[in-house]
N, C-alpha and C positions, 0 to 999 in steps of 0.2 A: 624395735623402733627404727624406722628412717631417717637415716640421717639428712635428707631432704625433705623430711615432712611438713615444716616449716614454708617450702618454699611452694607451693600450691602445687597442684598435681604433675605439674609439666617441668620439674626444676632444673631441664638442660635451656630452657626459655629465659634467656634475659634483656632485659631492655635496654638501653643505650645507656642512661644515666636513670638514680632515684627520682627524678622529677618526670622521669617518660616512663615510669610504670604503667602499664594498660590496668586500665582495673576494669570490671565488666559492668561495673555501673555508670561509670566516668570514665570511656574508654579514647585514647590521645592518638590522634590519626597524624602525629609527628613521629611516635614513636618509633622504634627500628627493634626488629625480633632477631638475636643473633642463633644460631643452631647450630650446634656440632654434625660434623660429617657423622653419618650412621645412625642419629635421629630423625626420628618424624616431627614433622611441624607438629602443634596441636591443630588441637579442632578450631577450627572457623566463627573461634568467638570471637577474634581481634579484628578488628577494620583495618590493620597494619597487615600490607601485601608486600612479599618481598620484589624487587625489581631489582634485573642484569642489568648493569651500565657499559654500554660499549667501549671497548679498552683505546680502538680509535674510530673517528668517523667517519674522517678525511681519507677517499680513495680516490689516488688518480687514475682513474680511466683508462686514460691513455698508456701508462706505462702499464699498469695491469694485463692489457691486453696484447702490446708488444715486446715490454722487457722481460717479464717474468712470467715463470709456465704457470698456468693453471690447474689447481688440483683437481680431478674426476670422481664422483663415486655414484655408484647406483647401489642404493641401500637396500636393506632385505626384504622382502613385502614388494618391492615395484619390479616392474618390467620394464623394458627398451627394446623396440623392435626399429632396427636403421644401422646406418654403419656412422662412425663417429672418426675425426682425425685428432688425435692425443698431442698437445704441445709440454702436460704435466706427468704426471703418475694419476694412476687411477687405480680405484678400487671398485671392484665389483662383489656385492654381497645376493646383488638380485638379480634374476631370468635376463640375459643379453639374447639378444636375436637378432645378429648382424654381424659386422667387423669393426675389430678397433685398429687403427690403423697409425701409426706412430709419424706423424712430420715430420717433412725434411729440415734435417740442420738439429731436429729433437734426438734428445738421448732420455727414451720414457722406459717408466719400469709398471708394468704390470700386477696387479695381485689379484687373483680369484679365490675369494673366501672361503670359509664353511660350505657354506649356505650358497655360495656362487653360482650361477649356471652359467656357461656360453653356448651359444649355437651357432656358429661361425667362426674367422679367421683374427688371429690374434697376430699383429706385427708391431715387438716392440723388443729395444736393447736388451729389457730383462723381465722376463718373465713367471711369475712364481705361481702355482696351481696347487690350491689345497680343497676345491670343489671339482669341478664336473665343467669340461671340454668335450666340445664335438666340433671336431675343423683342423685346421691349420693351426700351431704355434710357430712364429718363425721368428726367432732372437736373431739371425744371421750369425755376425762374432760374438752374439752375445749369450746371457747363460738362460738355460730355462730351470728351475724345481718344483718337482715332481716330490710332494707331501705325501703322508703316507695316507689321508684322509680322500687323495684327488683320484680323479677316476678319469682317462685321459681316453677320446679318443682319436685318429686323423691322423696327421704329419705334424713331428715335432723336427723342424730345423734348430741346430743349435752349434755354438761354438766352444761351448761347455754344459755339462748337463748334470743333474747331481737327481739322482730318484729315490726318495726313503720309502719304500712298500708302494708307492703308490699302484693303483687298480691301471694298465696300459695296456690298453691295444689297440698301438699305431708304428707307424714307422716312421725309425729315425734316422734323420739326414743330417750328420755333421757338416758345418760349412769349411770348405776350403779354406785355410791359415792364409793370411796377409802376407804377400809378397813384398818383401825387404826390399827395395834396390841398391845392391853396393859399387 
């Protein structure tokens, strides 16, 4: 016997209160359906739709666009063909076909996914490659990695570099260390 047998077929399914039970005869379009992580909704007998509530709604514009960097990502499925100038981090999971190009006064960090492709030049403080390059990486002082999944190929400049197996054939140009003045 189940020990939820009782509670109709779906017993991860509860209503807000006994009074906002849905029933399928008399079904309460106030009601609220709570569901644990790792279930499925039921089937599509309730007229109760869950809905996200925005955490805020209020963006300033203007600071958005001048005080604080913006996040990047090209997801997996899409493509980009043009060159782009980074004031955030970015993530690339999908086909680039151009260059990303790090702003001045910016300190961006890079990452090429799985699933990443680029075809072009990558310029930014930190760069991390776990997909597929063709071009230019140039961190300057800064660091590039080299995953064991990424398959690199062009000129990687860098000011530290750390490679785990990855697939590499290009060459590598350490940057000249920052001159101290004493």
């Amino acid at each position: 016997m189940n020990q939820y047998s009782d509670q109709g077929p779906y017993p991860w399914v509860n209503a807000t209160s006994d009074q906002d039970q849905v029933d399928e005869h008399n079904p309460n379009p106030g009601a609220a359906l709570e569901v644990p992580v790792g279930n499925a909704m039921p089937p599509s007998q309730s007229t109760v739709i869950p809905v996200l509530q925005p955490l805020n709604t209020f963006v300033d514009q203007h600071q958005h666009t001048v005080g604080m960097p913006g996040r990047s990502m090209l997801a997996d499925g899409m493509q980009f063909t043009g060159n782009a100038v980074l004031r955030g981090p970015c993530s690339i999971a999908g086909l680039l076909e151009g260059n990303l190009i790090q702003d001045q006064g910016a300190e961006v960090s890079v990452v090429v996914t799985e699933t990443g492709r680029v075809k072009g030049d990558i310029t930014a403080q930190k760069i991390s490659v776990m997909g597929q390059t063709d071009g230019v990486l140039d961190a300057g002082q800064g660091e590039v990695s080299l995953h064991d999944t990424a398959r690199v190929q062009g000129i990687v400049r860098y000011g530290r570099l750390q490679v785990n197996g990855a697939d590499l054939n290009a060459t590598l140009e350490r940057a000249a260390p920052l001159q101290t003045v004493r």
